[in-house]
N, C-alpha and C positions, 0 to 999 in steps of 0.2 A: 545828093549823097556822094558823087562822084569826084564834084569841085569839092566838097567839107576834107574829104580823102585827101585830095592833094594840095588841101590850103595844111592840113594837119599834119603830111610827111613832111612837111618842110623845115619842122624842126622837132628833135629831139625829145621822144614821149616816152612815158614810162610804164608803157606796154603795148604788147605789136598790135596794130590796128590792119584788120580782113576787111576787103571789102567786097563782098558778095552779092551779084545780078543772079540771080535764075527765076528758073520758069516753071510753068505750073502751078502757079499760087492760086488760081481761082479755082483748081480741082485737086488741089491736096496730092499731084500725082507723083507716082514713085520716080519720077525723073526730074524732079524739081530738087529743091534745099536736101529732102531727104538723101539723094544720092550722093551730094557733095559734103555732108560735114564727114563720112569716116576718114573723108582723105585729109581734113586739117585737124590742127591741136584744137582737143575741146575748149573754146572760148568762156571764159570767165563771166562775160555780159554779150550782150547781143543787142542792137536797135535795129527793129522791121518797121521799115520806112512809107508806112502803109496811112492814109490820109487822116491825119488828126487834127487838125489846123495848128499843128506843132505843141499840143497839148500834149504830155504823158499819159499814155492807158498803162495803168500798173497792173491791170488785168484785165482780159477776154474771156469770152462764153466761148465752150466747148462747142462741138456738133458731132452727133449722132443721127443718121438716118436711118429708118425702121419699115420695108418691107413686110407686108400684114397680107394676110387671106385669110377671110371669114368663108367657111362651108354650111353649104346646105345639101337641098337632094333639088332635084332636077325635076320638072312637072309644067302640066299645059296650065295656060291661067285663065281661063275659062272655067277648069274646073279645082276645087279645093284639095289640090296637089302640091308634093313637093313640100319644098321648106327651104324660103326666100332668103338666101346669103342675105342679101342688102339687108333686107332688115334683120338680122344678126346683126350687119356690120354696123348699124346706128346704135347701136344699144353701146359697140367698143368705141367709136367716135365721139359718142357726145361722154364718154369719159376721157376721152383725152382730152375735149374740150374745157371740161371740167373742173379735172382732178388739180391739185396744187399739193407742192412737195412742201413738209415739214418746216425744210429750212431754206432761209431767204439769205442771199447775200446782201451786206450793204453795200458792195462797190458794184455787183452785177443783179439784183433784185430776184425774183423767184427762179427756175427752170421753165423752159419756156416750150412747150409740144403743140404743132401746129401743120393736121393735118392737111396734104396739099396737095395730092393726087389720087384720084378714084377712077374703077373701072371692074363695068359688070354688066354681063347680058350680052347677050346673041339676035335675041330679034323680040319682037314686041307680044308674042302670046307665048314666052318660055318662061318659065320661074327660074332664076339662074340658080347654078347650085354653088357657086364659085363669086366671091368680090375682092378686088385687091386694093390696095389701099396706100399709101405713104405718108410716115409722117417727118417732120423734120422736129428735132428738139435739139435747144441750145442749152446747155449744163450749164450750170455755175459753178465755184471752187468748192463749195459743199460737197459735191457727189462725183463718181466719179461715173464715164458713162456706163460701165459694166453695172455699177451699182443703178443707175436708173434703168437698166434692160431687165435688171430682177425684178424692180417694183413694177413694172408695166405687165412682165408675163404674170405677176400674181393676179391681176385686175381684169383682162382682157381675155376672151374668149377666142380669140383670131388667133395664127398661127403667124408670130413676130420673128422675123430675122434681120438683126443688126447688120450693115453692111461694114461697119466699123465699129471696133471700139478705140482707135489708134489718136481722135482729135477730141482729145479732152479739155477741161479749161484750164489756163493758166495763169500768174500770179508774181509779184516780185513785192517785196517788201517797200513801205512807203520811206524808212530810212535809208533805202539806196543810196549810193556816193550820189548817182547821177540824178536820180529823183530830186535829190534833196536841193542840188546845182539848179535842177530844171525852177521849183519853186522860188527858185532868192529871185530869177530872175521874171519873174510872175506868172510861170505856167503853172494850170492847175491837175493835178493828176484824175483821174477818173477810168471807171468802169466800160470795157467797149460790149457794145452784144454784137458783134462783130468779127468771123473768125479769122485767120491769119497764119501766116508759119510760124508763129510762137509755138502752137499747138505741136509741132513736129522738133522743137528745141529741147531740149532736157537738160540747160543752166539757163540762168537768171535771164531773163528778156523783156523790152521796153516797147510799147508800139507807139511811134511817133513821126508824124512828117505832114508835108504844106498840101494843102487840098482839106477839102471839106469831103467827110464820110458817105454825107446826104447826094452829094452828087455822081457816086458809083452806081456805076450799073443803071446811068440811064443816056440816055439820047443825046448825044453830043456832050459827053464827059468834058471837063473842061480843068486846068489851072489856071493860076494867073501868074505873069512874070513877078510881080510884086512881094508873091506866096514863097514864088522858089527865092529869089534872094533873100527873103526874112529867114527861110530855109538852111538855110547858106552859114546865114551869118548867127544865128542860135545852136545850131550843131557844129562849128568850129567853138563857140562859145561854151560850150556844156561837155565837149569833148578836149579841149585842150587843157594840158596841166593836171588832169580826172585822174584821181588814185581809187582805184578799184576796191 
């Protein structure tokens, strides 16, 4: 993105072009993207150059995390005491497991809740009174996440608290200038479940860049030089001459 930058100042565009590094993109933190847009003009389009095999995402699934405790009473397990969180807390799990929301996106498919941290108990003859839980769910542009934190307290017994409502989903229209540029040239637009600093943007944004998605987040991440130069040469391509 850095070479596209100064293959495209070199001559004459018809609109100022930022180009922004920061950090903090894998935990959404208040010292990443978010710190730095008050201090420039709000941008008109944005591309986060996040791995797409340079395919348009014209939209990403939100995230929300969800903090749960399921209560009971406390008691020895030898005898018919107490009142076993855990099993409370199965009764709200296998509804998350479950349940499916209303409406389906067609570029990002259902909402997605997928509990993925648990923890309870003291030692092997205590009935615990206490289970906690986590879930992760990815929104789609349907909902927003405060509206899916209402339907879940309606369903669930356990005591939920959002850590965020701040990474919602987001979305750009398929007529975009640049969309439309990206297809003549044969990419196809599509839906990411994947989240990004789009979610912290509030105008129009694109995610697209050289790398494959499947290979984050695992064991000797890798690009190829062949990826970055096709890179190179599709975003001077899609960016040059671009009327907004």
């Amino acid at each position: 993105m850095l070479h596209s930058f100064f293959l495209l100042t070199q001559k004459p565009q018809d609109y100022n072009l930022i180009f922004l590094a920061s950090c903090e993109e894998e935990v959404s933190g208040k010292n990443g993207i978010e710190s730095v847009l008050p201090d420039i003009p709000k941008p008109n389009f944005a591309i986060v150059g996040e791995p797409t095999e340079m395919h348009p995402a014209i939209a990403e699934k939100g995230l929300m995390v969800l903090d749960c405790i399921a209560k009971g009473e406390s008691g020895h397990a030898a005898r018919n005491e107490g009142v076993n969180a855990i099993y409370k807390e199965i009764e709200d799990i296998e509804w998350f497991r479950t349940y499916r929301f209303l409406n389906e996106s067609e570029l990002l498919g259902p909402v997605k809740m997928t509990v993925t941290m648990i923890n309870a108990g003291t030692q092997h003859n205590v009935v615990p009174d206490s289970c906690s839980y986590v879930v992760d769910v990815r929104s789609n542009e349907l909902y927003s996440n405060k509206e899916i934190y209402e339907i879940v307290k309606k369903h669930v017994n356990s005591e939920v608290t959002p850590r965020s409502f701040r990474l919602n989903s987001s979305k750009i229209a398929l007529e975009n200038p640049f969309v439309q540029r990206a297809v003549t040239i044969g990419r196809k637009p599509y839906g990411s479940p994947t989240l990004s600093d789009q979610a912290l943007m509030n105008f129009p944004s694109v995610k697209m860049g050289p790398g494959d998605s499947a290979r984050s987040h695992t064991a000797d991440e890798y690009i190829e030089p062949d990826e970055i130069r096709e890179a190179i040469e599709f975003y001077y391509k899609l960016l040059n001459g671009l009327r907004i």
